[in-house]
N, CA, C and O of each residue as an XYZ file, in Angstrom:
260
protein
N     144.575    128.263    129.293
C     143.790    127.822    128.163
C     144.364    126.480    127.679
O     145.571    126.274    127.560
N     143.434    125.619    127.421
C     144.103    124.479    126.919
C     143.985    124.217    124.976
O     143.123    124.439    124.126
N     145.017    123.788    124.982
C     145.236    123.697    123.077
C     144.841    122.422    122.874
O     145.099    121.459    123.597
N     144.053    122.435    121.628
C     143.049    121.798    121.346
C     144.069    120.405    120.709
O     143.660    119.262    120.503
N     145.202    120.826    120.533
C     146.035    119.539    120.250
C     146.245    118.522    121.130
O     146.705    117.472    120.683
N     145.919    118.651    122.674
C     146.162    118.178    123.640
C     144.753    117.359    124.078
O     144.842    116.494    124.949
N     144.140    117.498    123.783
C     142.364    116.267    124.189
C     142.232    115.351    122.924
O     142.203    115.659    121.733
N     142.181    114.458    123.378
C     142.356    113.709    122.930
C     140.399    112.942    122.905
O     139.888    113.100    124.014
N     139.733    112.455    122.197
C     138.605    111.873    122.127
C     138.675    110.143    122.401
O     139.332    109.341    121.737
N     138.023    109.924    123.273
C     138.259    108.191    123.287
C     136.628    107.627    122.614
O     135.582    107.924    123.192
N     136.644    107.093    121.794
C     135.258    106.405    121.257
C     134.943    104.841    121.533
O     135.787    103.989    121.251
N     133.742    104.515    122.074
C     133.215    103.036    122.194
C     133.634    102.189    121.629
O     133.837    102.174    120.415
N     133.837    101.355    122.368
C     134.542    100.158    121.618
C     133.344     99.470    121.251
O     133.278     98.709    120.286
N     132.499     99.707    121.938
C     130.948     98.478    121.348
C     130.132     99.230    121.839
O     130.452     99.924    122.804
N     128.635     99.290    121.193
C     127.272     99.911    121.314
C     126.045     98.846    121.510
O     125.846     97.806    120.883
N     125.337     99.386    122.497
C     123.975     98.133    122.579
C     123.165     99.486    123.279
O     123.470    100.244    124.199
N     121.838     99.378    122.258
C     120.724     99.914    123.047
C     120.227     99.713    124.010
O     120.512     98.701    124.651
N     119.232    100.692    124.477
C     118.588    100.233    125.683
C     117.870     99.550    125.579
O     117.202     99.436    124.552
N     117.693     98.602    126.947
C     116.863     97.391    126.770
C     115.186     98.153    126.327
O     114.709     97.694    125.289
N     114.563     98.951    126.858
C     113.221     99.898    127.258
C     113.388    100.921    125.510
O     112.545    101.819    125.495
N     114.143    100.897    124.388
C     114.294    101.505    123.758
C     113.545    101.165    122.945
O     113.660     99.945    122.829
N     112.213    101.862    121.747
C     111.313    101.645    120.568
C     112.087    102.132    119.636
O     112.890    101.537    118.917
N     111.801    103.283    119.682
C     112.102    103.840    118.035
C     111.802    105.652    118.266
O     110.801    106.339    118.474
N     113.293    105.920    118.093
C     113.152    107.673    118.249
C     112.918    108.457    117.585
O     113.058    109.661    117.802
N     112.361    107.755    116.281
C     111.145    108.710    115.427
C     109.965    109.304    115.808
O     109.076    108.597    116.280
N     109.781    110.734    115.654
C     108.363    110.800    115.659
C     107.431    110.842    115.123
O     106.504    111.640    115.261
N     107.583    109.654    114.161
C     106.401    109.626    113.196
C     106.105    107.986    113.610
O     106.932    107.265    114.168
N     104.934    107.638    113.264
C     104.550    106.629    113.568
C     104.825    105.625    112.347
O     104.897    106.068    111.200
N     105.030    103.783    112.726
C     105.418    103.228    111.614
C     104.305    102.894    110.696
O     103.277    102.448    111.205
N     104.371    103.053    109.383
C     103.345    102.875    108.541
C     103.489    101.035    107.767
O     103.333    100.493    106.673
N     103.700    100.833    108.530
C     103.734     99.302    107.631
C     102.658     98.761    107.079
O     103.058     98.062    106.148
N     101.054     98.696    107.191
C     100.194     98.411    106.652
C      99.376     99.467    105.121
O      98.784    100.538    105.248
N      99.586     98.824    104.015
C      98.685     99.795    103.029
C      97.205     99.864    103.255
O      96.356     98.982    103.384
N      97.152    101.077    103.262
C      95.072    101.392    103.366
C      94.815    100.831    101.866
O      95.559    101.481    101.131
N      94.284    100.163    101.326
C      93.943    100.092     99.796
C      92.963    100.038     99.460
O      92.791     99.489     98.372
N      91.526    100.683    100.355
C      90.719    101.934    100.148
C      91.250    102.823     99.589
O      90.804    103.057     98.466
N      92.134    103.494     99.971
C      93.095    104.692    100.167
C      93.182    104.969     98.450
O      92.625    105.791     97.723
N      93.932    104.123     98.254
C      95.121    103.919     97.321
C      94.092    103.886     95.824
O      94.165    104.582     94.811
N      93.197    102.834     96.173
C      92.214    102.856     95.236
C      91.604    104.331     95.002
O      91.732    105.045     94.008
N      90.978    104.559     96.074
C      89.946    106.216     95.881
C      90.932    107.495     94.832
O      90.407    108.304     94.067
N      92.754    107.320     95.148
C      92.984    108.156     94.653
C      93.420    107.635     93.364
O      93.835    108.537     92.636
N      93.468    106.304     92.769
C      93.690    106.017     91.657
C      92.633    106.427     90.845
O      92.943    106.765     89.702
N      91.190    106.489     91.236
C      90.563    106.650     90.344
C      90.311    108.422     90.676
O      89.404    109.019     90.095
N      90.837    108.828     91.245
C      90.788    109.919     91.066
C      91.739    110.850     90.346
O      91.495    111.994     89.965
N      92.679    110.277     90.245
C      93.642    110.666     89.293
C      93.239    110.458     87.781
O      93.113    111.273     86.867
N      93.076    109.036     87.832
C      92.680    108.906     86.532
C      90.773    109.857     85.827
O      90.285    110.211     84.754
N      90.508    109.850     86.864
C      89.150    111.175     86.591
C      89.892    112.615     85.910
O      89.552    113.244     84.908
N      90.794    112.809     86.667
C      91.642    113.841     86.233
C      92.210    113.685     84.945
O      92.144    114.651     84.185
N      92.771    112.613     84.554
C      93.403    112.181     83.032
C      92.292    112.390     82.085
O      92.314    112.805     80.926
N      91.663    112.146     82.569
C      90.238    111.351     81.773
C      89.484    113.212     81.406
O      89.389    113.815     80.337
N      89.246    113.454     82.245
C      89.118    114.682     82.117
C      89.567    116.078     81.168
O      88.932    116.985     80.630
N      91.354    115.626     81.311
C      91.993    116.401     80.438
C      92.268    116.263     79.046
O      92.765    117.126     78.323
N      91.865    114.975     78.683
C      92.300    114.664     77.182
C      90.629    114.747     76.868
O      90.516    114.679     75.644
N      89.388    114.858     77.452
C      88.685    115.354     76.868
C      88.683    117.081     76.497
O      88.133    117.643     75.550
N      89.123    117.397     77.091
C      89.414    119.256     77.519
C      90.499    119.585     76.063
O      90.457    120.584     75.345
N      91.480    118.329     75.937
C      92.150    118.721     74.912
C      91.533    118.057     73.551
O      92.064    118.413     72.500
N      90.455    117.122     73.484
C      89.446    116.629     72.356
C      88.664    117.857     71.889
O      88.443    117.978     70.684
N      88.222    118.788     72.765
C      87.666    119.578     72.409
C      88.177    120.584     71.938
O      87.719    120.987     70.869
N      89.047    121.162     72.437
C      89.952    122.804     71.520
C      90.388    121.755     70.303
O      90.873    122.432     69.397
N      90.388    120.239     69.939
C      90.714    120.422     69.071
C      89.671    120.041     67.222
O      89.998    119.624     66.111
N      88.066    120.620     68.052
C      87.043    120.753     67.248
C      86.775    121.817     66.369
O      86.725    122.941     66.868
N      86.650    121.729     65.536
C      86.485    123.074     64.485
C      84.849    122.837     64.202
O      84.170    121.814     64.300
N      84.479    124.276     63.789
C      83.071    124.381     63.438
C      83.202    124.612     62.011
O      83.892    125.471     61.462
N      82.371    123.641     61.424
C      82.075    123.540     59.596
C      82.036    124.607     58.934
O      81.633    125.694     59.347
N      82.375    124.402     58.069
C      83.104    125.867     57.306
C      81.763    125.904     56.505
O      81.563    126.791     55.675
């Protein structure tokens, strides 16, 4: 059996990729904004805002005494 005090690790003195090497993600790069996109859900969010402070305009209506 050999004791683990005895191996010793030798590490690179210098690193260079492969020439044929992209990118070992698998997601694709997103660098361009859709701003269709971005727009459709801004105003859809804000439909949603818009929405809720009417929702809270109303519970806060009383009927005339």
């Amino acid at each position: 059996m050999i004791d683990a005090g005895q191996i010793e690790a030798q590490t690179a003195q210098t690193s260079e990729k492969p020439a044929n090497f992209a990118n070992a993600s698998p997601f694709p790069n997103r660098r361009e904004e859709d701003t269709v996109a971005t727009v459709v859900l801004g105003a859809g969010v804000l439909a949603i805002v818009a929405f809720l402070v009417s929702m809270i305009g109303l519970l806060q209506v009383h009927a005339p005494r």
